[in-house]
C-alpha angles and dihedrals in degrees: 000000000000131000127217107253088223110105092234088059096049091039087058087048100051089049091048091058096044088056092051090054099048088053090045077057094046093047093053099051087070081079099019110079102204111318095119096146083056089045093047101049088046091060092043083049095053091042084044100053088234127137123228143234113200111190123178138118117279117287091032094125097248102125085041091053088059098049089058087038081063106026086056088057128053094247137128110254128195132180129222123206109209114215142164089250099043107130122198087252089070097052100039110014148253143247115251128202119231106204087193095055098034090230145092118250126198118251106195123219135218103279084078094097146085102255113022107196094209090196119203085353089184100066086075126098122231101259086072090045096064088054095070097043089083092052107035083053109031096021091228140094140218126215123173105338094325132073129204140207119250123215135285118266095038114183131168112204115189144178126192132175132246099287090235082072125120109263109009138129124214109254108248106256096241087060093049090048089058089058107100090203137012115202127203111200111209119197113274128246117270089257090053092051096045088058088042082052097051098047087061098049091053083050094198117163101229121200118214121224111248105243095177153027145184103281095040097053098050081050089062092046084056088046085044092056092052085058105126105246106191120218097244091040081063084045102055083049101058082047098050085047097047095046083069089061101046172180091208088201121128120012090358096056097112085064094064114113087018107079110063092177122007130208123303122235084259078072096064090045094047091047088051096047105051093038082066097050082043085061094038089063090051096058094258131140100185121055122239127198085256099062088056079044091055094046100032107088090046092047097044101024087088097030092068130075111213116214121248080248093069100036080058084055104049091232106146132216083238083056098047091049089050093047082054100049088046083052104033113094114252110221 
């Protein structure tokens, strides 16, 4: 689809998909209880092309989020169980020989879909991890000596546990810096958890309306990349990474001795891409500073290593992103 170049045309358009998101959110609510700030972000992430790290403690409604995420859109899902066994073979495929035919054939595995629930994706060893760097980057795989393409939209949605959890390994640095977001869910309020508690006890299977599908969603990444950037907006957004990376002179003194290893330049593409989906969901053709303040801590919180002298002194990735945008000129 192809959208008139006049202002009028692609400002109708802009309103139109905005529409259709608040209703996705809406949509997803029906199974969500709360969490909006989580709904939201997983539907920047599927218009971004980004893929997305849930943490939070059990029962906090992460592995639920991305059901309604793909039950709200026309995709294959499929779910992936981490475990401390898993091999590569069970998350991309292998290779099978056919005695009849004298051959290997390729059995595909499930990281050919649409939406891949990658569940408790750090009880897996490394080994697995690596699997899933060729397809999370290039969106392909390779199995045996040839590679294949994966589907369109391709979208990894995982959740990991805190990492002082029993049984889990920390995520390889090259896999967490291919994660567009990482959310952290918090516990809802007491309002929130007495309706939680009496949905259950209803006990109602509710199917959720399909917003979206294939097509149309590839349509709204061609409308995201007509979204107006300004000069000094990309701008804001190459300060705010490299103030990850020093000098921490300046405004930015009290940071020395807190940042190891600071964002890499995917950070500045993945913060302009999903403040423009942010802008898009407001109705915007154009992209603020806001919107790359709206988007920023969930972009950057996973992309920075914090020294041991700031884990000594309990100051937080979340804490040192906040402490950037405070410093960092707003144009």
């Amino acid at each position: 689809m192809t959208y008139d170049a006049s202002a009028e045309a692609f400002e109708h358009a802009v309103k139109q998909r905005a529409a259709l998101l608040e209703r996705a959110v809406g949509v997803m609510g029906q199974k969500i209880v709360g969490q909006k700030h989580i709904v939201e972000r997983l539907l920047i992430a599927l218009i971004a092309e980004g893929h997305v790290l849930l943490e939070g403690l059990p029962g906090l409604a992460k592995t639920t989020s991305i059901k309604a995420l793909a039950q709200t859109t026309d995709l294959s899902f499929a779910r992936l169980q981490f475990t401390p066994d898993l091999l590569p073979a069970d998350v991309i495929g292998t290779q099978i020989y056919d005695p009849r035919q004298g051959d290997f054939k390729i059995r595909k595995g499930p990281i050919f879909a649409h939406i891949v629930l990658a569940d408790e994706i750090n009880r897996a060893p490394a080994k697995v991890q690596s699997a899933l760097l060729e397809a999370m980057q290039e969106r392909q795989v390779t199995i045996g000596d040839q590679s294949y393409r994966l589907e369109r939209p391709f979208l990894v949605l995982a959740t990991q546990n805190p990492i002082e959890q029993e049984g889990t390994y920390p995520l390889p640095e090259a896999q967490i810096d291919r994660f567009l977001f990482k959310l952290k869910l918090a516990y809802g309020t007491k309002d929130e958890e007495l309706e939680i508690i009496n949905r259950a006890v209803q006990g109602e299977e509710i199917h959720l309306e399909k917003v979206f599908d294939a097509q149309g969603i590839l349509e709204m990444r061609d409308l995201v990349k007509k979204i107006h950037v300004a000069e000094k907006v990309k701008r804001y957004i190459v300060d705010l990474v490299f103030a990850t990376r020093g000098p921490f002179d300046g405004q930015l003194k009290d940071l020395k001795g807190m940042i190891l290893v600071g964002a890499s330049p995917r950070a500045s593409i993945d913060l302009e891409r999903a403040a423009r989906v942010s802008a898009l969901m407001q109705g915007r053709g154009f992209v603020t500073p806001q919107d790359v303040k709206d988007v920023g801590l969930d972009v950057l919180r996973h992309r920075l290593t914090p020294t041991f002298e700031a884990e000594a002194e309990n100051v937080s990735t979340d804490q040192i992103v906040h402490k950037i945008f405070e410093r960092v000129d707003v144009p």
